[in-house]
C-alpha positions as CSV (number, residue, x, y, z in Angstrom):
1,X,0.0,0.0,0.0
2,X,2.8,2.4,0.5
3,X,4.3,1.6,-3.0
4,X,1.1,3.0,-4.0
5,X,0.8,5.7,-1.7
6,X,-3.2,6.5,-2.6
7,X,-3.1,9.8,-0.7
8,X,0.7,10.5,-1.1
9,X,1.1,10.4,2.5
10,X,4.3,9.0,2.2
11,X,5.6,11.2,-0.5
12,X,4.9,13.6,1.9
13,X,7.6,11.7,4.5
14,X,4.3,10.8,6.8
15,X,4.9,7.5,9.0
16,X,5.4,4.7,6.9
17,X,2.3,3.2,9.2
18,X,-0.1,5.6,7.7
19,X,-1.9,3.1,5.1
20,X,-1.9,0.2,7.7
21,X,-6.2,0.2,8.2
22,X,-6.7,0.4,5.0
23,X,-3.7,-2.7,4.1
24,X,-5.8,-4.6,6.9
25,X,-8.6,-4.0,5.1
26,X,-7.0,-5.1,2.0
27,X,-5.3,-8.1,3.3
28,X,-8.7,-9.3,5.4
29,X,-10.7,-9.2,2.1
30,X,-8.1,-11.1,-0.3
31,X,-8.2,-13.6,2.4
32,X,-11.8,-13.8,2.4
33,X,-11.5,-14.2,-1.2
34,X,-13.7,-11.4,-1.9
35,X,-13.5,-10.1,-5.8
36,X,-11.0,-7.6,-7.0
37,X,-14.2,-5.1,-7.7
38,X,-14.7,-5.4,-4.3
39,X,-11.7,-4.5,-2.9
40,X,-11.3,-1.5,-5.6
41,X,-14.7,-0.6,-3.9
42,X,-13.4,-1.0,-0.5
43,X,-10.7,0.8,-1.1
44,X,-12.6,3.7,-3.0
45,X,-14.8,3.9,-0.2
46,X,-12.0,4.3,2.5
47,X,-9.8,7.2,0.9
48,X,-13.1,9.0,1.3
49,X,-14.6,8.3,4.6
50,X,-11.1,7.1,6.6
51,X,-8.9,9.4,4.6
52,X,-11.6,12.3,3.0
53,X,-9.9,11.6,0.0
54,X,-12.5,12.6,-3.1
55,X,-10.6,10.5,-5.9
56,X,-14.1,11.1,-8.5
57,X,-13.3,15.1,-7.9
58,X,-9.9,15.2,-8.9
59,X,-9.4,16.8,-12.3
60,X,-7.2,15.2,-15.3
61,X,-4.7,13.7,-15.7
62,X,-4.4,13.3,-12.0
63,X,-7.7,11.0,-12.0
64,X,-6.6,9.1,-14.8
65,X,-3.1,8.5,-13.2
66,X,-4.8,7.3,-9.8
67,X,-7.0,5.1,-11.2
68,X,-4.0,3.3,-13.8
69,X,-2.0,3.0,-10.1
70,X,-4.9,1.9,-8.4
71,X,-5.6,-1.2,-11.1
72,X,-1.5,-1.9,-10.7
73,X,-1.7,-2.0,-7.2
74,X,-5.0,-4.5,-7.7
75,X,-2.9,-6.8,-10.8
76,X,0.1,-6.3,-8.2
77,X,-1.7,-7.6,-5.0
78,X,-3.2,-10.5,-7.1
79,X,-0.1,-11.9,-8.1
80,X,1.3,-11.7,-4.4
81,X,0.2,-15.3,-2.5
């Protein structure tokens, strides 16, 4: 999650613990074996209300760049057993 860096927390030099609710969350649904939509939903959800990230209001090309690193970090976290 920090590879990622949704919020760019840790661009920012915030504590490298910053993402770990939302990599719990993460790591409790690919356990659960939920779909990837699902956990691109979860994590949607969570940069808003955990976060107050508003990914849907940020303007181009910075939405198109978040949501090509988001479905990375998805194909990445797939591929990782």
């Amino acid at each position: 999650m920090n590879e990622f860096d949704p919020c760019g927390l840790i661009a920012l030099e915030s504590p490298v613990d910053e993402y770990d609710y939302l990599t719990n969350k993460v790591l409790g649904l690919r356990h659960r074996k939920e779909s990837r939509e699902k956990i691109r939903e979860t994590i949607l959800f969570e940069l808003t209300d955990h976060f107050g990230e508003h990914i849907e209001s940020l303007e181009e090309p910075y939405k198109t760049k978040f949501f090509q690193a988001l479905d990375k970090f998805l194909d990445d976290s797939q591929n990782v057993d």
